[in-house]
C-alpha positions in Angstrom: 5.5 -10.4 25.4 4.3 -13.7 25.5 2.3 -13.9 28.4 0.9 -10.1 27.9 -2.0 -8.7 27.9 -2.2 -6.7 23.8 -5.6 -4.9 24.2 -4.7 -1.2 24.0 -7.2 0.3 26.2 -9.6 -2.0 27.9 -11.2 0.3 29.4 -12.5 2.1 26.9 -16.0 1.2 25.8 -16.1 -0.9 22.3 -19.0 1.6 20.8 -17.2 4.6 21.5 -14.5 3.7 19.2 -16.8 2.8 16.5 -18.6 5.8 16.7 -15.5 7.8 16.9 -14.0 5.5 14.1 -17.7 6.4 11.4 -17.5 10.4 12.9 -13.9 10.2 11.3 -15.0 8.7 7.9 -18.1 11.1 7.7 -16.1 13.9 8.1 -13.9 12.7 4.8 -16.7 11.7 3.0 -18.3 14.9 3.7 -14.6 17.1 3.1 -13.8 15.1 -0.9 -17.8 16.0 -1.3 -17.4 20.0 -0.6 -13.9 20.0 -2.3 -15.5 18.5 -5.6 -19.1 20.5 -5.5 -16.5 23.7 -5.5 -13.8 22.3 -8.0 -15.5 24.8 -10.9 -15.6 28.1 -8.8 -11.8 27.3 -7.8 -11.0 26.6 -11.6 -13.5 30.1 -12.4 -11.4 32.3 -9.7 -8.0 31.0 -10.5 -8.8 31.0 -14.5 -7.8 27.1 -14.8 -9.1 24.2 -17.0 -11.1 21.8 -14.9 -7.9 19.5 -15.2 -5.7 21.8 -13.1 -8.4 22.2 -10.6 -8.6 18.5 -9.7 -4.9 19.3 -8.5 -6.5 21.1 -5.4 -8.1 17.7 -4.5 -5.1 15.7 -5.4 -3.5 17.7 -2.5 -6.5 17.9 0.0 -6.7 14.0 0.0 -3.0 14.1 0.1 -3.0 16.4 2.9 -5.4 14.2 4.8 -3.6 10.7 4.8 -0.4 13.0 5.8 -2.6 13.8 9.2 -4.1 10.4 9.3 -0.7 8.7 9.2 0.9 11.2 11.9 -2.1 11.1 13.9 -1.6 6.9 14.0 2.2 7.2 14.7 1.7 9.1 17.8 -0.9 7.1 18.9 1.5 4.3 19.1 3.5 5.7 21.2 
């Protein structure tokens, strides 16, 4: 490995990846926003304190880093 080349993908164009890379962190900023604007209509329908509710975000954000840490194991493979 010494004498290898370690870029992943050189062909691939820098600003693609960085616009890929903000879409991704949009998308999670904009997922935690909707989750916690609906956190008192969850807690109305299910009849639970506010404090049970923030369970359903607990596991949302859990659920995400789940996919985000699968998604980067098979992308280094």
């Amino acid at each position: 490995m010494a004498g290898q080349d370690l870029r992943a993908n050189p062909g691939v164009n820098p600003w693609l990846k960085g616009v890929s890379v903000l879409a991704g962190i949009f998308m999670a900023i904009l997922d935690s926003t909707v989750v916690n604007v609906s956190l008192p209509f969850i807690a109305g329908n299910l009849s639970a304190t506010i404090e049970e509710a923030t369970w359903v975000l607990t596991g949302n954000r859990e659920t995400c880093i789940g996919v985000i840490l699968a998604q980067r194991h098979l992308q280094s493979k």
